[in-house]
C-alpha positions as a Markdown table, in Angstrom:
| # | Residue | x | y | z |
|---|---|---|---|---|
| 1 | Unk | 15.0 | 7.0 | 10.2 |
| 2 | Unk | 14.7 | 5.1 | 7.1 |
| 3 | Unk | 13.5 | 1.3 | 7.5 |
| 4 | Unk | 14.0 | -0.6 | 4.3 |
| 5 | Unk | 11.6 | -2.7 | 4.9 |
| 6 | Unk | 8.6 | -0.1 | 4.8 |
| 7 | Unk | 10.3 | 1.0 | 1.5 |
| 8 | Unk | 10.0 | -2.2 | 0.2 |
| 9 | Unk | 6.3 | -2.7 | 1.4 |
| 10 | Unk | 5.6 | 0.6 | -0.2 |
| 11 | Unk | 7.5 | 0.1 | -3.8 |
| 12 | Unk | 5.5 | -3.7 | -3.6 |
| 13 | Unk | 2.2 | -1.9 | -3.1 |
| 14 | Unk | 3.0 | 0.3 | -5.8 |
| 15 | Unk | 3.5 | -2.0 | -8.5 |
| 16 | Unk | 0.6 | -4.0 | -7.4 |
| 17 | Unk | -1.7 | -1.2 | -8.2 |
| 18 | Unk | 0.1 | -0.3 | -11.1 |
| 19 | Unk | -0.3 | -3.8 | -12.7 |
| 20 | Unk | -3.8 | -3.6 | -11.9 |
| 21 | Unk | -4.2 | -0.1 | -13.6 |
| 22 | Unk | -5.6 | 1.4 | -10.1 |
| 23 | Unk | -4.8 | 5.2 | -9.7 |
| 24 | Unk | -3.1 | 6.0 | -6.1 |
| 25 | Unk | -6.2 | 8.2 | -5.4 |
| 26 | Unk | -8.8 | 4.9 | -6.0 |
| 27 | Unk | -6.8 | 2.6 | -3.8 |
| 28 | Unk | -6.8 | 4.7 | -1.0 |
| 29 | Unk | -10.7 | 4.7 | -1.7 |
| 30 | Unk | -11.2 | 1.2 | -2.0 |
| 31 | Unk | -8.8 | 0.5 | 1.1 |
| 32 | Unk | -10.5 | 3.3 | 3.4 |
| 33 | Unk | -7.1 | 5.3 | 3.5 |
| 34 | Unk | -6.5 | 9.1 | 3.2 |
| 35 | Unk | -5.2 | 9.4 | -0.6 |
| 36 | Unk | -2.0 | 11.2 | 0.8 |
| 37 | Unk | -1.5 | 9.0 | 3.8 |
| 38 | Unk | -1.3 | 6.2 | 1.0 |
| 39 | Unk | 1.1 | 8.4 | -0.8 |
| 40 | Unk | 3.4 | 8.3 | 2.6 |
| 41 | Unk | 3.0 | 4.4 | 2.6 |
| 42 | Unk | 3.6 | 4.0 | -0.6 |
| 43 | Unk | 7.0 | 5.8 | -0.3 |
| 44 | Unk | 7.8 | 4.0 | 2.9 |
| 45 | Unk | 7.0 | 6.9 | 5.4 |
| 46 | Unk | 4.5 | 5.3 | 7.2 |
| 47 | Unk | 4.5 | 2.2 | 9.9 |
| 48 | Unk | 1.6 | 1.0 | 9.0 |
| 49 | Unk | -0.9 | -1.0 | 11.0 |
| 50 | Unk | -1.6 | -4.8 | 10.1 |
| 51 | Unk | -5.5 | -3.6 | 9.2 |
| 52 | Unk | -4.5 | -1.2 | 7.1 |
| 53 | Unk | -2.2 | -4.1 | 5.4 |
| 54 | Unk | -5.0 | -6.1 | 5.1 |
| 55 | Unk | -7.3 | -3.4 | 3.7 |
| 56 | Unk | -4.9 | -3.1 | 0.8 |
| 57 | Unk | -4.4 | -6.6 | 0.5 |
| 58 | Unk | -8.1 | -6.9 | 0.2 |
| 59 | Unk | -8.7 | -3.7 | -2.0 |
| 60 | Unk | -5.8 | -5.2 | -4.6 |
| 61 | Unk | -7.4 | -8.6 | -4.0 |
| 62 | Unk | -3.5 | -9.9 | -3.5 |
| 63 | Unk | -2.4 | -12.0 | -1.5 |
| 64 | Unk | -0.3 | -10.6 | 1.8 |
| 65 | Unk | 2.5 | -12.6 | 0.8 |
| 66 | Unk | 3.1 | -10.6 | -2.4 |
| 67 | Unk | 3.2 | -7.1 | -0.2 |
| 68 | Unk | 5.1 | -8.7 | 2.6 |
């Protein structure tokens, strides 16, 4: 079952690292997250914890309200 939402999350995540010039593998490094398990997030697959929100948030250095 498809959730927009979690798509949304995912293409916002996306573009954040791309703006930032991060590579999908690094993020997952800096946020403590399996580099295909981000992969899944970023393509809305996952339901992702809050923590793990936060541990992107804080590996971007964004802002939750720009993900959310």
């Amino acid at each position: 079952m498809t959730d927009e939402r979690m798509i949304a999350f995912g293409r916002r995540v996306r573009e954040a690292r791309k703006s930032k010039g991060i590579s999908q593998e690094r993020l997952a490094e800096m946020a403590d997250i399996d580099r295909s398990y981000m992969g899944n997030i970023e393509r809305g697959e996952k339901n992702i914890t809050l923590k793990k929100v936060y541990d992107i948030c804080d590996a971007l250095k964004v802002d939750i309200k720009e993900l959310i």
